[in-house]
SETORMAR-482605 format. One line per field, with one value per atom (N, C-alpha, C, O): residue in one letter; atom name; x, y, z. Coordinates in steps of 0.1 Angstrom, whole numbers. Example, Ala and Ser with C-alpha at 12.3 -4.5 7.8 and 13.67 -1.06 7.14 Angstrom:
BEGIN
residuo <- [A, A, A, A, S, S, S, S] .
atomo <- [N, CA, C, O, N, CA, C, O] .
east <- [132, 123, 132, 142, 128, 137, 129, 134] .
north <- [-57, -45, -33, -33, -22, -11, 0, 11] .
up <- [78, 78, 78, 85, 71, 71, 79, 80] .
This chain:
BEGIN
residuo <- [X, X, X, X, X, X, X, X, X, X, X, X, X, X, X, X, X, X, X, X, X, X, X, X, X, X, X, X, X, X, X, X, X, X, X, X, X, X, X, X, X, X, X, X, X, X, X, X, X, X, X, X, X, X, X, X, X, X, X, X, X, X, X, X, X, X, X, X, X, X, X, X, X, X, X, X, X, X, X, X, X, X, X, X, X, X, X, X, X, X, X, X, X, X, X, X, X, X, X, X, X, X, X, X, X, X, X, X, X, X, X, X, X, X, X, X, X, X, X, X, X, X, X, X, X, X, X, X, X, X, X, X, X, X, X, X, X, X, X, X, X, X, X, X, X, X, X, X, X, X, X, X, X, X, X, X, X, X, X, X, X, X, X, X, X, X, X, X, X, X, X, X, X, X, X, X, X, X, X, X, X, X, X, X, X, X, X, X, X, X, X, X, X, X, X, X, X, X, X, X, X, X, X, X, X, X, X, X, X, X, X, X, X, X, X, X, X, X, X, X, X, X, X, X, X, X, X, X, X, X, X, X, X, X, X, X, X, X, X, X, X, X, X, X, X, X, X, X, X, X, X, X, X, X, X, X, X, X, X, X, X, X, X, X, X, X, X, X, X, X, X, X, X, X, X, X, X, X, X, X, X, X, X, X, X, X, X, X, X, X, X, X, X, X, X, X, X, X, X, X, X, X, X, X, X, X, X, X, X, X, X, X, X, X, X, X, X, X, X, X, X, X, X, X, X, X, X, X, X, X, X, X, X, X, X, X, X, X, X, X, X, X, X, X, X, X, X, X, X, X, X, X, X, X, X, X, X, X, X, X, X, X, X, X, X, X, X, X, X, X, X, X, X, X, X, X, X, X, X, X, X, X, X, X, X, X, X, X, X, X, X, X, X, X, X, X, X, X, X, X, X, X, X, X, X, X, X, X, X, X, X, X, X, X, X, X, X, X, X, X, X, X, X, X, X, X, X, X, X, X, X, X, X, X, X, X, X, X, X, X, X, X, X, X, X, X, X, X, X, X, X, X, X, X, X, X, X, X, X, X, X, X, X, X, X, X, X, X, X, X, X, X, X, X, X, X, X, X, X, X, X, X, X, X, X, X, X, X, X, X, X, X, X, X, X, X, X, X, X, X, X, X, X, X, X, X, X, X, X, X, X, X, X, X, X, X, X, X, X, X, X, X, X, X, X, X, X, X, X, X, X, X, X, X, X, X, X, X, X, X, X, X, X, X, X, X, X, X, X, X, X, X, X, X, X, X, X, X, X, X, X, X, X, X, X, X, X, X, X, X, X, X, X, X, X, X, X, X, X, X, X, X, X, X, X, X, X, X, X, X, X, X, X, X, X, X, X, X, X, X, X, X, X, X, X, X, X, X, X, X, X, X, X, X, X, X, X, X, X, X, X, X, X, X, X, X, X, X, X, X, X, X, X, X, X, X, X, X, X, X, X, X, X, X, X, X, X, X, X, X, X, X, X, X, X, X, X, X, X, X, X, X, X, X, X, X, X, X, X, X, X, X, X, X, X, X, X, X, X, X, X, X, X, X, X, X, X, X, X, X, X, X, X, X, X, X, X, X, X, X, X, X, X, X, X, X, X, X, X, X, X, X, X, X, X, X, X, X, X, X, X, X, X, X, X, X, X, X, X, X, X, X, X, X, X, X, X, X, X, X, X, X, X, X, X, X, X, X, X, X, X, X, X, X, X, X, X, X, X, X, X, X, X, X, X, X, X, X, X, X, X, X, X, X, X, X, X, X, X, X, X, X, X, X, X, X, X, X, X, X, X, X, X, X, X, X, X, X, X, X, X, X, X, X, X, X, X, X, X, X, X, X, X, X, X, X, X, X, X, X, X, X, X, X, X, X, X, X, X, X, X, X, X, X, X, X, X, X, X, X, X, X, X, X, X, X, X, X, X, X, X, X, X, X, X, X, X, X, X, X, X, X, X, X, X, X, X, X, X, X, X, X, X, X, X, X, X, X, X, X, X, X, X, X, X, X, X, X, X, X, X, X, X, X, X, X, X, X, X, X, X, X, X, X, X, X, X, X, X, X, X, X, X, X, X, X] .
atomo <- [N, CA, C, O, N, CA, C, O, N, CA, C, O, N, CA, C, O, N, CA, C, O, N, CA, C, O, N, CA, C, O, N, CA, C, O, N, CA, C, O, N, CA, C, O, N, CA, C, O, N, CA, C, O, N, CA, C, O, N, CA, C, O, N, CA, C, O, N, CA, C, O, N, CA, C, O, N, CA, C, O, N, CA, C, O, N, CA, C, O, N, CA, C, O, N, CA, C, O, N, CA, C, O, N, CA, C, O, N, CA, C, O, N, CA, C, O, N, CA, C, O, N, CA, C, O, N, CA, C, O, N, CA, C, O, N, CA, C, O, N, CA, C, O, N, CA, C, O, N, CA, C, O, N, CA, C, O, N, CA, C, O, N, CA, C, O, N, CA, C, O, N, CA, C, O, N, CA, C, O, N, CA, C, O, N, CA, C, O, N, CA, C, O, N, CA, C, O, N, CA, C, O, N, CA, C, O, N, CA, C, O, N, CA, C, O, N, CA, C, O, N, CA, C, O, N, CA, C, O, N, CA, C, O, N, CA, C, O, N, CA, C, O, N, CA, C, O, N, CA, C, O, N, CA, C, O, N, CA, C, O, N, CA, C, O, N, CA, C, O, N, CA, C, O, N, CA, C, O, N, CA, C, O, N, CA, C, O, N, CA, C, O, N, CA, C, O, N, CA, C, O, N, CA, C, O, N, CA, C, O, N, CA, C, O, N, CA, C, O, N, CA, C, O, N, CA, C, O, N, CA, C, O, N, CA, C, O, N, CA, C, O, N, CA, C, O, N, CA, C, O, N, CA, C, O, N, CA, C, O, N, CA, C, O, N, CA, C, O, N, CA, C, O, N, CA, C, O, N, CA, C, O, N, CA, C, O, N, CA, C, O, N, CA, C, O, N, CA, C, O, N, CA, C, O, N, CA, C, O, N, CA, C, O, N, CA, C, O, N, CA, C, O, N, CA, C, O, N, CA, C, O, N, CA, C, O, N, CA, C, O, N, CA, C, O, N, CA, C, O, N, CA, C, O, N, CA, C, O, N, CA, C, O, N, CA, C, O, N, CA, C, O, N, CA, C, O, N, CA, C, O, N, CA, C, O, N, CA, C, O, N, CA, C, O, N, CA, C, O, N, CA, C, O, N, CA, C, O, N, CA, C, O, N, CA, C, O, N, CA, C, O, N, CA, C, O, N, CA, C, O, N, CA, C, O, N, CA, C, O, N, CA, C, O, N, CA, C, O, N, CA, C, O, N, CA, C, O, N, CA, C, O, N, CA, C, O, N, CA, C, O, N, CA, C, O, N, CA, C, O, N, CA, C, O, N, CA, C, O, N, CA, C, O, N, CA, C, O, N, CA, C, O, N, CA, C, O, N, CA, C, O, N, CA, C, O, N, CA, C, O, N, CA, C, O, N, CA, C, O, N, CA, C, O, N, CA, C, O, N, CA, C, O, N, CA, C, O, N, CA, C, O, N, CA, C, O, N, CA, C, O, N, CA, C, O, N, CA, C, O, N, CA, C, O, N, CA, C, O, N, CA, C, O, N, CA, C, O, N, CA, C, O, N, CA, C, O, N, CA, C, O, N, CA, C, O, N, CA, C, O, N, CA, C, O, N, CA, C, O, N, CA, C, O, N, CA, C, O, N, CA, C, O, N, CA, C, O, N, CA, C, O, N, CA, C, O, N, CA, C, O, N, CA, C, O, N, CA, C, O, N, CA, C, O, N, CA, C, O, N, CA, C, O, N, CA, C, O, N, CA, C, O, N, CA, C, O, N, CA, C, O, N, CA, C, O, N, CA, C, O, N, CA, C, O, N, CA, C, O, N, CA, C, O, N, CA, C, O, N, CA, C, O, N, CA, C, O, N, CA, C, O, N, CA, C, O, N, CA, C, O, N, CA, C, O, N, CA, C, O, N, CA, C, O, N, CA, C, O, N, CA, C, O, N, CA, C, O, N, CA, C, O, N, CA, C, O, N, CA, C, O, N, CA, C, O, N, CA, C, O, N, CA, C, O, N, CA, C, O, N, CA, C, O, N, CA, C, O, N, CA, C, O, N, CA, C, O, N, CA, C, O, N, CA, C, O, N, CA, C, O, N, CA, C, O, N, CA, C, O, N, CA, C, O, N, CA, C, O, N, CA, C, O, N, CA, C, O, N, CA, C, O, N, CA, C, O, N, CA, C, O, N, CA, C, O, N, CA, C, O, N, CA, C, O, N, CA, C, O, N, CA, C, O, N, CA, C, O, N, CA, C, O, N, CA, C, O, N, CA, C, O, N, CA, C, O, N, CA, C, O, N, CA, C, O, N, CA, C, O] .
east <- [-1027, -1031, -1032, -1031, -1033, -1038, -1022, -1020, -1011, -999, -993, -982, -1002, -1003, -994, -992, -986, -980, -992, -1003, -984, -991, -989, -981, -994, -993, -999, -1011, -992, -988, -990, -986, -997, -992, -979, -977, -970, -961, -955, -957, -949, -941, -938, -941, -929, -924, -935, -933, -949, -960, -967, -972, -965, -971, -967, -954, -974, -969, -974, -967, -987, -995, -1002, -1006, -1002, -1010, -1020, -1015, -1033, -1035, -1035, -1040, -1032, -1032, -1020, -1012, -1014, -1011, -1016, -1028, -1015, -1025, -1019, -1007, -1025, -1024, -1034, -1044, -1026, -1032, -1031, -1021, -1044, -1042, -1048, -1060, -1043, -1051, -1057, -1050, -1069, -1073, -1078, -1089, -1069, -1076, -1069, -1058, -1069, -1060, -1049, -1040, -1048, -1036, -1022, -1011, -1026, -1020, -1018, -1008, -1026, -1026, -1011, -1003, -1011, -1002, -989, -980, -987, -979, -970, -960, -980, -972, -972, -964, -984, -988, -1000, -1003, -1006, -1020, -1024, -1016, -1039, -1046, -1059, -1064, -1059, -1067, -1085, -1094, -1086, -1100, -1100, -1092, -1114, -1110, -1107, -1100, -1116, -1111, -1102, -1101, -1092, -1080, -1072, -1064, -1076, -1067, -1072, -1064, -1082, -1092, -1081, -1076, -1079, -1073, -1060, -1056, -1051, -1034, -1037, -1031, -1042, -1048, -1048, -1038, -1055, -1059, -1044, -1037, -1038, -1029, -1017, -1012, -1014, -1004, -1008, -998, -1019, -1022, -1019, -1014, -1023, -1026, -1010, -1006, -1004, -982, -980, -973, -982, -974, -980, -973, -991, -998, -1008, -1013, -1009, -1015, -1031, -1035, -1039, -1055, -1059, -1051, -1073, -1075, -1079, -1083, -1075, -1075, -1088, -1093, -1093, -1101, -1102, -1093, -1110, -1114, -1121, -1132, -1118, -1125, -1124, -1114, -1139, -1132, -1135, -1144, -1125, -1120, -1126, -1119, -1135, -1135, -1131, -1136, -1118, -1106, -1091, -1081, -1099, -1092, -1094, -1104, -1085, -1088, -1079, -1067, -1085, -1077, -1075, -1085, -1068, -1065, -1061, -1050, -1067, -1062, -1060, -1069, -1053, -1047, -1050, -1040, -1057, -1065, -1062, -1066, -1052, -1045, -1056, -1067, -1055, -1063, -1058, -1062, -1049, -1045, -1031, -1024, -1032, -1023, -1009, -1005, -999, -985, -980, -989, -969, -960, -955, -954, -948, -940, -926, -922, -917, -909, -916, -916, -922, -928, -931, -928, -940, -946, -939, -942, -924, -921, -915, -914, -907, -895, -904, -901, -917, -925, -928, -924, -937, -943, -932, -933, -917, -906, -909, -910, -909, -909, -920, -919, -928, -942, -941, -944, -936, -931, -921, -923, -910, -903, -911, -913, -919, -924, -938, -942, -946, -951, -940, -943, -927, -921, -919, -922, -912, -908, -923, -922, -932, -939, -951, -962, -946, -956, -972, -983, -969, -983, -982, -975, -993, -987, -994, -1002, -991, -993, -984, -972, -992, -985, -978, -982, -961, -956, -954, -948, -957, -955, -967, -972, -974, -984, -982, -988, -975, -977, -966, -967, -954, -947, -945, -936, -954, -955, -968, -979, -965, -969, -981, -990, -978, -988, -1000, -1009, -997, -1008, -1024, -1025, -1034, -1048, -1054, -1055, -1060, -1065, -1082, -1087, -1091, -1103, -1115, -1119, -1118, -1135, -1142, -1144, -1149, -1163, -1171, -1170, -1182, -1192, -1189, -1198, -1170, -1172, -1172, -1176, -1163, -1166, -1155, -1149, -1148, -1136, -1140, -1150, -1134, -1140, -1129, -1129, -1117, -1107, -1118, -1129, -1110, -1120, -1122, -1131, -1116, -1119, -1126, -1132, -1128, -1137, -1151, -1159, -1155, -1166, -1174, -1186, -1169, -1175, -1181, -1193, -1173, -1174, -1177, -1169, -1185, -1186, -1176, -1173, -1173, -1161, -1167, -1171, -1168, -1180, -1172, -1162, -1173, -1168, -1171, -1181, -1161, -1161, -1163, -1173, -1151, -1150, -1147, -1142, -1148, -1147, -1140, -1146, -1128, -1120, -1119, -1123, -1115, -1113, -1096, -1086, -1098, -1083, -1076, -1082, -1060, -1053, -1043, -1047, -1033, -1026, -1015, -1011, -1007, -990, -983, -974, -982, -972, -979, -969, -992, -991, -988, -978, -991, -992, -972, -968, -965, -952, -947, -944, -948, -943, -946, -939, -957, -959, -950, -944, -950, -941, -925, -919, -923, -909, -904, -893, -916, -915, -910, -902, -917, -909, -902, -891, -900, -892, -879, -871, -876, -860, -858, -847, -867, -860, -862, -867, -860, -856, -840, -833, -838, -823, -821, -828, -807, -799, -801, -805, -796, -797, -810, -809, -818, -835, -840, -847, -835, -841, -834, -839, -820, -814, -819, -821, -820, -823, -838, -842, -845, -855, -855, -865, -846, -840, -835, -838, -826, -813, -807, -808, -795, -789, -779, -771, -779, -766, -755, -751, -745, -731, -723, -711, -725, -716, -720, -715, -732, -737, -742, -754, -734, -741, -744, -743, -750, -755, -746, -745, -735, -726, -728, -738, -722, -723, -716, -725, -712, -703, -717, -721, -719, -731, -743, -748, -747, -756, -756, -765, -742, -741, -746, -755, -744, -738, -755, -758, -764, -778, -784, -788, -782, -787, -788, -797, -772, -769, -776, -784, -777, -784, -800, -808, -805, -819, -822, -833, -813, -808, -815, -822, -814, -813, -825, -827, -836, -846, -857, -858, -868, -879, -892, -900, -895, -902, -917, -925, -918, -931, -933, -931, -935, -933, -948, -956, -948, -956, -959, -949, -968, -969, -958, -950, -958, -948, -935, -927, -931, -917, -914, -904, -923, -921, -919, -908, -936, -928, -919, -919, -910, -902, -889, -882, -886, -878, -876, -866, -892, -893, -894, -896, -895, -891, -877, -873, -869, -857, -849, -838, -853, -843, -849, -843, -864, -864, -858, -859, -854, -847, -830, -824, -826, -814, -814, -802, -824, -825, -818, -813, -816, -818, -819, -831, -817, -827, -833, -845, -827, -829, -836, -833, -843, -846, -859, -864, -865, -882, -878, -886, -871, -868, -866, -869, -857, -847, -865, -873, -868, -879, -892, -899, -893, -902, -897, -906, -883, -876, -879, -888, -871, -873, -890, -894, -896, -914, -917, -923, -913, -916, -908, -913, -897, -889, -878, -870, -878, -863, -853, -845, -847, -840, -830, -820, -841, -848, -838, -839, -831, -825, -822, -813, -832, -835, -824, -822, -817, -805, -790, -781, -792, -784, -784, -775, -799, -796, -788, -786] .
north <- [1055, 1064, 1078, 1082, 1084, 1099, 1110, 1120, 1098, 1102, 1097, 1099, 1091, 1087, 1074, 1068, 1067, 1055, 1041, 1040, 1032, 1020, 1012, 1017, 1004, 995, 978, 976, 969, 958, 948, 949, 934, 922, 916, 909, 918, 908, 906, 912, 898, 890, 898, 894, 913, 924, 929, 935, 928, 937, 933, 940, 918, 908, 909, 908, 912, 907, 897, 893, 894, 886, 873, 875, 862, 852, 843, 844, 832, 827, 813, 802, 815, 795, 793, 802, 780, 777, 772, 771, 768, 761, 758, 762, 750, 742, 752, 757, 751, 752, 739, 735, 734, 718, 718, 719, 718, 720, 706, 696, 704, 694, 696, 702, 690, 691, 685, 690, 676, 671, 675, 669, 690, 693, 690, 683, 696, 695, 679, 674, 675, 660, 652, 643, 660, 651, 660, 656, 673, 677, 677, 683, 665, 665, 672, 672, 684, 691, 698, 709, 686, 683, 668, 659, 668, 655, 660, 670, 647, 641, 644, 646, 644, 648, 648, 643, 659, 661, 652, 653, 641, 628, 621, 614, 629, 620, 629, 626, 638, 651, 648, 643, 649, 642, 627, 627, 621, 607, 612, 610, 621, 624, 632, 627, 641, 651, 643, 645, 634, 624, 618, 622, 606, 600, 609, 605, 625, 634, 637, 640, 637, 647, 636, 639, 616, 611, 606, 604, 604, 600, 611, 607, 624, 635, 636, 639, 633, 631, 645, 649, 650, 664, 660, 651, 668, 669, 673, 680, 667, 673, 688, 693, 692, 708, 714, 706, 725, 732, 732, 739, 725, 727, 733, 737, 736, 741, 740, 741, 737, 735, 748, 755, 750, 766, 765, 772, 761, 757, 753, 753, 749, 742, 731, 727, 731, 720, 723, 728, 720, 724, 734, 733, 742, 755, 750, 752, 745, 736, 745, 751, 747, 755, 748, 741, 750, 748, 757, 758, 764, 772, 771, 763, 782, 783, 788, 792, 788, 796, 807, 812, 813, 829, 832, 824, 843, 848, 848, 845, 851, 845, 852, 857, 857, 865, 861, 848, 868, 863, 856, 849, 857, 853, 842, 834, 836, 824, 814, 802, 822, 816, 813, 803, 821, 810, 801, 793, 801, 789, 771, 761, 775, 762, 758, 748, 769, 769, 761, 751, 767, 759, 747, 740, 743, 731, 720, 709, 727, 720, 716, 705, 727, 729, 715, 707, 712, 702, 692, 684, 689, 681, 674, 664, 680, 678, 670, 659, 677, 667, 655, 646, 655, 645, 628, 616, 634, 626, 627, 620, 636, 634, 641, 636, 650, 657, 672, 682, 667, 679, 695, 700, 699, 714, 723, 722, 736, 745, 749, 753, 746, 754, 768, 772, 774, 789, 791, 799, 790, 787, 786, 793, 776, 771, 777, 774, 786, 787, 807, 815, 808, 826, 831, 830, 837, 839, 855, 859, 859, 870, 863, 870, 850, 844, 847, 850, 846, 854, 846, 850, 831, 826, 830, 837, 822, 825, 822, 811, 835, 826, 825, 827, 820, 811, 820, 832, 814, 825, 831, 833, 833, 839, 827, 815, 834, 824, 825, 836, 810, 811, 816, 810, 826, 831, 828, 835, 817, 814, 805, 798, 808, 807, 792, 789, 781, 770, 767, 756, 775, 770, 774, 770, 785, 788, 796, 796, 803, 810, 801, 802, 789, 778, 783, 791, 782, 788, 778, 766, 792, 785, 779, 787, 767, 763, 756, 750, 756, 752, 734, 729, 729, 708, 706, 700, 712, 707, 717, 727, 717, 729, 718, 708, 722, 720, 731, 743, 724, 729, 735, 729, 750, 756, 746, 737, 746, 742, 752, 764, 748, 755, 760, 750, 771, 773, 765, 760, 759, 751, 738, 731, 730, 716, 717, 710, 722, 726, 720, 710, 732, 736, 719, 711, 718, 705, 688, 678, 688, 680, 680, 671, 691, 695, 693, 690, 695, 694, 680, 676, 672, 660, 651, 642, 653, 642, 654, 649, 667, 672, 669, 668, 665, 661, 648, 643, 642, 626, 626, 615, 639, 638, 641, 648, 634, 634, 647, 654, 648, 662, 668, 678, 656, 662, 656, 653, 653, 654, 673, 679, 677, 691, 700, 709, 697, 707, 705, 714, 690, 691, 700, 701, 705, 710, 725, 732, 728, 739, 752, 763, 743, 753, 745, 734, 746, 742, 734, 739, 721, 715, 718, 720, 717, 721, 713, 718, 703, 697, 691, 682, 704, 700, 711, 711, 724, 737, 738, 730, 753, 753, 756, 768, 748, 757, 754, 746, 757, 752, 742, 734, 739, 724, 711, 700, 719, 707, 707, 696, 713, 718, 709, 700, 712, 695, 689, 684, 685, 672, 665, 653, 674, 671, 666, 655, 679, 679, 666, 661, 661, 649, 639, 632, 636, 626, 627, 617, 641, 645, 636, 630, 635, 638, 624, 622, 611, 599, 595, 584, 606, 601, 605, 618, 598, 596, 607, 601, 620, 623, 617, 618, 612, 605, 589, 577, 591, 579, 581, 590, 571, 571, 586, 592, 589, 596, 596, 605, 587, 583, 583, 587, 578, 581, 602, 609, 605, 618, 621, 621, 624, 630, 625, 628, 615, 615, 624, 630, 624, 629, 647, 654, 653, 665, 663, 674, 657, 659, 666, 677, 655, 653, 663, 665, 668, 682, 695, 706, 692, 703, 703, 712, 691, 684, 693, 696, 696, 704, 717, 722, 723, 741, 750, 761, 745, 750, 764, 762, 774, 788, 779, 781, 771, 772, 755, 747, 749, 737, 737, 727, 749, 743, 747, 740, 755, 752, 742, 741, 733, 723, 716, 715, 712, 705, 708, 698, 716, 719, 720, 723, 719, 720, 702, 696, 696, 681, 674, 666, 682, 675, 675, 666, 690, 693, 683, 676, 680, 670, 676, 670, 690, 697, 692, 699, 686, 676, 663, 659, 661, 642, 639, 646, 631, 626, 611, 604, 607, 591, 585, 572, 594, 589, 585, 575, 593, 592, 578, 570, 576, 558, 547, 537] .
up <- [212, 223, 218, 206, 229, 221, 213, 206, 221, 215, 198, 192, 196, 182, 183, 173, 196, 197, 195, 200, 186, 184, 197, 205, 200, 208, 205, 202, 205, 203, 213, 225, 205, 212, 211, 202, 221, 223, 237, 248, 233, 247, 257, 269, 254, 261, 267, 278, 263, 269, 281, 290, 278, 286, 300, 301, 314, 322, 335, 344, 333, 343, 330, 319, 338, 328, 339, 350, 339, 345, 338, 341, 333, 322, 319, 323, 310, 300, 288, 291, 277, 269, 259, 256, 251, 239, 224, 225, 212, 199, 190, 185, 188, 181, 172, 173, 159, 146, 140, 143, 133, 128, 117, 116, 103, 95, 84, 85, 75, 64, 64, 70, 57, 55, 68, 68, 75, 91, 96, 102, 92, 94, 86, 90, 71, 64, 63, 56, 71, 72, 88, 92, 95, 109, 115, 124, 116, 125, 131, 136, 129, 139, 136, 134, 135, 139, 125, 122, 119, 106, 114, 107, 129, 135, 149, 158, 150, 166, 174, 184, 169, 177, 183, 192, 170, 171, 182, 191, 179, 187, 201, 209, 202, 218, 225, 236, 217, 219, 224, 236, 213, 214, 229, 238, 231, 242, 253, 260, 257, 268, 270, 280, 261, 265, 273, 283, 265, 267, 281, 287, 287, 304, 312, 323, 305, 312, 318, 329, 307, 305, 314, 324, 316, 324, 335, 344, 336, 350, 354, 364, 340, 344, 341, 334, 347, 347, 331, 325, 326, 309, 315, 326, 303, 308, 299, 291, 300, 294, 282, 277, 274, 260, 252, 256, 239, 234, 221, 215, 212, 198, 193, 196, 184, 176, 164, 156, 159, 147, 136, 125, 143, 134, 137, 131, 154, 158, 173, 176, 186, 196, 204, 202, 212, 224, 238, 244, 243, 252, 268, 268, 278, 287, 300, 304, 304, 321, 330, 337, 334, 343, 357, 366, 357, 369, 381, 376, 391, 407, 408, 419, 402, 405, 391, 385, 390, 384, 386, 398, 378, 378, 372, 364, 370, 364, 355, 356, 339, 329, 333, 324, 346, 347, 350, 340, 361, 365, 354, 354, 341, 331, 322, 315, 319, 305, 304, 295, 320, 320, 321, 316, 329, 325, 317, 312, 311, 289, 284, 277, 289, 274, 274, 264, 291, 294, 291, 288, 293, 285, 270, 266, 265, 246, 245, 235, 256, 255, 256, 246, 267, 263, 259, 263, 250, 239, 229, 224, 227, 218, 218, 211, 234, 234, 236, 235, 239, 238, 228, 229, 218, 205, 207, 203, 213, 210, 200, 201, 189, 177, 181, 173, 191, 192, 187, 188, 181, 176, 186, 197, 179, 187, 188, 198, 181, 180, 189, 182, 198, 204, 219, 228, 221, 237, 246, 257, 243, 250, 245, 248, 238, 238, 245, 240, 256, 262, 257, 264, 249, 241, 232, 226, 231, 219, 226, 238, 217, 224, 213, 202, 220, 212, 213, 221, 201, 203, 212, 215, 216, 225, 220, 208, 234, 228, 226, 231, 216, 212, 198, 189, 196, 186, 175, 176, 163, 151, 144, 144, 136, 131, 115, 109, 110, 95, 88, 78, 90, 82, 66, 66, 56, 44, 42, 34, 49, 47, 60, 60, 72, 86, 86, 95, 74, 67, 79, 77, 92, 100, 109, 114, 113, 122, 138, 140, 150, 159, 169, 168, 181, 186, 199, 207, 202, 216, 227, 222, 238, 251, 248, 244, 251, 247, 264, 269, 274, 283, 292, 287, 307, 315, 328, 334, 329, 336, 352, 353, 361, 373, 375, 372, 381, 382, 389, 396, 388, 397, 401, 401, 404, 414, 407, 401, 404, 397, 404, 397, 417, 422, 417, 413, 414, 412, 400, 398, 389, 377, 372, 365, 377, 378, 381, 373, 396, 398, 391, 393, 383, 374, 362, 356, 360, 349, 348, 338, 359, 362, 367, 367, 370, 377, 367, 369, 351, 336, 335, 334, 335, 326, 326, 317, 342, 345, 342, 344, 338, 331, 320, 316, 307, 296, 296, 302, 288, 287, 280, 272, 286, 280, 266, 260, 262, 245, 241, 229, 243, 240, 241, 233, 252, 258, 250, 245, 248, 239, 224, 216, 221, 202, 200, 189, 212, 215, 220, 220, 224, 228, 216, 210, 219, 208, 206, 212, 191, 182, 190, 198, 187, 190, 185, 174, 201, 194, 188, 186, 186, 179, 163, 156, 160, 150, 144, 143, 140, 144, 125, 116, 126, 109, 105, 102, 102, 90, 78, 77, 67, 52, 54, 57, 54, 55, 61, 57, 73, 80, 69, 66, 65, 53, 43, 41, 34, 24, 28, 22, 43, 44, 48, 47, 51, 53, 39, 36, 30, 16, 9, 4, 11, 3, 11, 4, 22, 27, 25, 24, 24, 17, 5, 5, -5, -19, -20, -30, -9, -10, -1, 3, 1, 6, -1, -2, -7, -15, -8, 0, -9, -3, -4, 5, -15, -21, -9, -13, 1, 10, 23, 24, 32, 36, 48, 51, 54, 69, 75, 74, 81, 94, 93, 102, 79, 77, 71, 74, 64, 59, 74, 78, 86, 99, 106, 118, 103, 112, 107, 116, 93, 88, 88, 88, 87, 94, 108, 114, 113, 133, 132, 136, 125, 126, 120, 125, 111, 109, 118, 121, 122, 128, 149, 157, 150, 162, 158, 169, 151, 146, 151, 153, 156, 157, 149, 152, 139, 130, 125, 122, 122, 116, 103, 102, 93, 74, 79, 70, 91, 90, 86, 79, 90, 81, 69, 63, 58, 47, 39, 27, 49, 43, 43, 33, 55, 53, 40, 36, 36, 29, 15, 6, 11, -3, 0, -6, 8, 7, 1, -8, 13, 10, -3, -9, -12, -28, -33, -42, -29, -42, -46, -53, -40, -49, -43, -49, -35, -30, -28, -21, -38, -39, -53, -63, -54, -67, -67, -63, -72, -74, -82, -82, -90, -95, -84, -84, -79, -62, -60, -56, -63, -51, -55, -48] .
């Protein structure tokens, strides 16, 4: 501004929203790292079953050039208090029912993903244009809300917390640390899909601060001691 102050996207700034949404990446890498979908297809497929298990409407699509922007298109505006305690809830459950959306994504309410029209210039999307898939009808903050909350309460306690925050009876100390490491020590990261994400689900189910580390020293191998077994 003309006071020479920066001004910034984040959370603090934010205070009216009319969506929620999804960021769904598709592309190899993401695919073999457990955090998206191998094609949009597949993401189309994970996408459908996830609205259709929670009971929510397909929501606004859009392909990004690099996978899909997913929106819930509220009928009026809503406030940041209103908006984040849902988002977490949403965030929970994505997990719990396995849809790979960025989470750094769905429950920060400052994210500003791409429109249509423009073009993804990330160096592998080669200036991909970003186009409307599907055009969904607004709903309501109260149907929206109450769908949400309708599975949210029959996730079990410690499902929402290993999703939450750190379990207490399992917090990061050095001590709990060994005791991951060594059981690391004795798992082959050289192994299929399904078993690698389950094993990064699962330390990142920890809340962790050093758990995407642990996970990504594991996936390299620095970890791994086949002499161990």
């Amino acid at each position: 501004d003309t006071l020479g102050r920066k001004h910034f996207r984040t959370a603090d700034n934010a205070n009216h929203v009319k969506s929620f949404w999804f960021d769904i990446d598709c592309d190899q890498i993401k695919a073999e790292q457990g955090k998206g979908y191998l094609s949009v297809n597949d993401a189309l497929i994970a996408l459908d079953t996830f609205c259709r298990t929670i009971g929510l409407p397909i929501p606004t699509i859009i392909l990004s050039g690099g996978g899909l922007h997913c929106y819930f298109v509220l009928d009026a505006e809503i406030s940041k208090s209103q908006w984040v305690p849902v988002a977490k809830k949403l965030k929970v459950l994505t997990h719990q029912f396995q849809l790979l959306a960025d989470d750094s994504r769905t429950a920060d309410i400052a994210s500003i993903l791409r429109p249509v029209g423009t073009h993804n210039w990330k160096p592998e999307r080669m200036g991909k244009e970003v186009e409307l898939y599907h055009l969904s009808k607004a709903i309501s903050f109260d149907t929206f809300s109450e769908l949400i909350n309708a599975r949210y309460k029959h996730i079990q306690p410690e499902e929402v917390q290993r999703h939450g925050k750190p379990r207490p009876d399992f917090l990061e100390t050095d001590e709990n640390k060994k005791r991951i490491k060594a059981a690391l020590k004795l798992l082959d990261p050289n192994c299929d899909r399904a078993f690698w994400r389950d094993i990064c689900f699962a330390l990142h189910s920890l809340g962790w601060l050093c758990a995407k580390d642990l996970a990504k020293s594991w996936s390299r191998g620095d970890l791994y001691d086949a002499d161990s077994r």
